[in-house]
N, C-alpha and C positions, 0 to 999 in steps of 0.2 A: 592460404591456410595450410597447417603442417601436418603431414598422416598424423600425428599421435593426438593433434586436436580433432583432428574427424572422427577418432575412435572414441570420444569423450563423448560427442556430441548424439542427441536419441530423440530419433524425430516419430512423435506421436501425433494422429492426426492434423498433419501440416506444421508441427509445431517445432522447434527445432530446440532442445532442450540444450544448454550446454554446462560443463561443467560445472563452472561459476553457477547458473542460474540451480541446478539438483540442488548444488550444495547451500547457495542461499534458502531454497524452501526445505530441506532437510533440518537445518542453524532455525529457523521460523517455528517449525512442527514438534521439535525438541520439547524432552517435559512438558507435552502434553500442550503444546500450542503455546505456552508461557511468553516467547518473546513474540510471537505474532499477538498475541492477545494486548502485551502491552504495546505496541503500536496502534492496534486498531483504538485504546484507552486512550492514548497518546492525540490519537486526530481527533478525537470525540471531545476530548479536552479543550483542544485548541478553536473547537467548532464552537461550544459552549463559552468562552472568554470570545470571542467575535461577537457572539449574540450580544455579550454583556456590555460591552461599550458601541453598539452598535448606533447609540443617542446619542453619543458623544461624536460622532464623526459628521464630516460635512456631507452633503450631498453625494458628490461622484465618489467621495472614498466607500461609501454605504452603502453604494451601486456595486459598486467593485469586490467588497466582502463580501454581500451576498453571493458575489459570482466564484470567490474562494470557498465559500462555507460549501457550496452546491458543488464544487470541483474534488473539495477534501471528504463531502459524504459520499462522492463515487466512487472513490481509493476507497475509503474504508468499507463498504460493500464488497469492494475487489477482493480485497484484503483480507475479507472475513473466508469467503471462496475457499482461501489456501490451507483452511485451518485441516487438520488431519482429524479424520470422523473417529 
């Protein structure tokens, strides 16, 4: 790693923040949580079209999207976390 990256980098409670990731939750928080919000709309969507053909799938596929749906309501949980209070 390069000094000018170690000075970027801001470790919070074990956490090691870096650049890139400030500026991702910085771009996310923006206007008011706008594009974090649409993300979190975004998987909820995606959750909600699973549900909806959820008849039409075979057995193991139906196992299997249950276990997407349960994976995409964790990110979105995570995801709501970052929103700026």
């Amino acid at each position: 790693m390069k000094n000018s990256e170690l000075k970027c980098n801001i470790e919070v409670e074990g956490i090691i923040l870096t650049k890139d990731a400030i500026d991702t939750i910085k771009y996310l928080q923006e206007h008011n949580n706008e594009s974090l919000d649409a993300k979190i709309a975004y998987i909820k969507d995606v959750i909600c079209w699973i549900v909806s053909i959820q008849d039409a799938l075979h057995e193991e596929e139906a196992a299997e999207s249950m276990e997407l749906m349960g994976s995409l309501n964790y990110l979105r949980k995570d995801l709501y976390k970052l929103r700026k209070p």
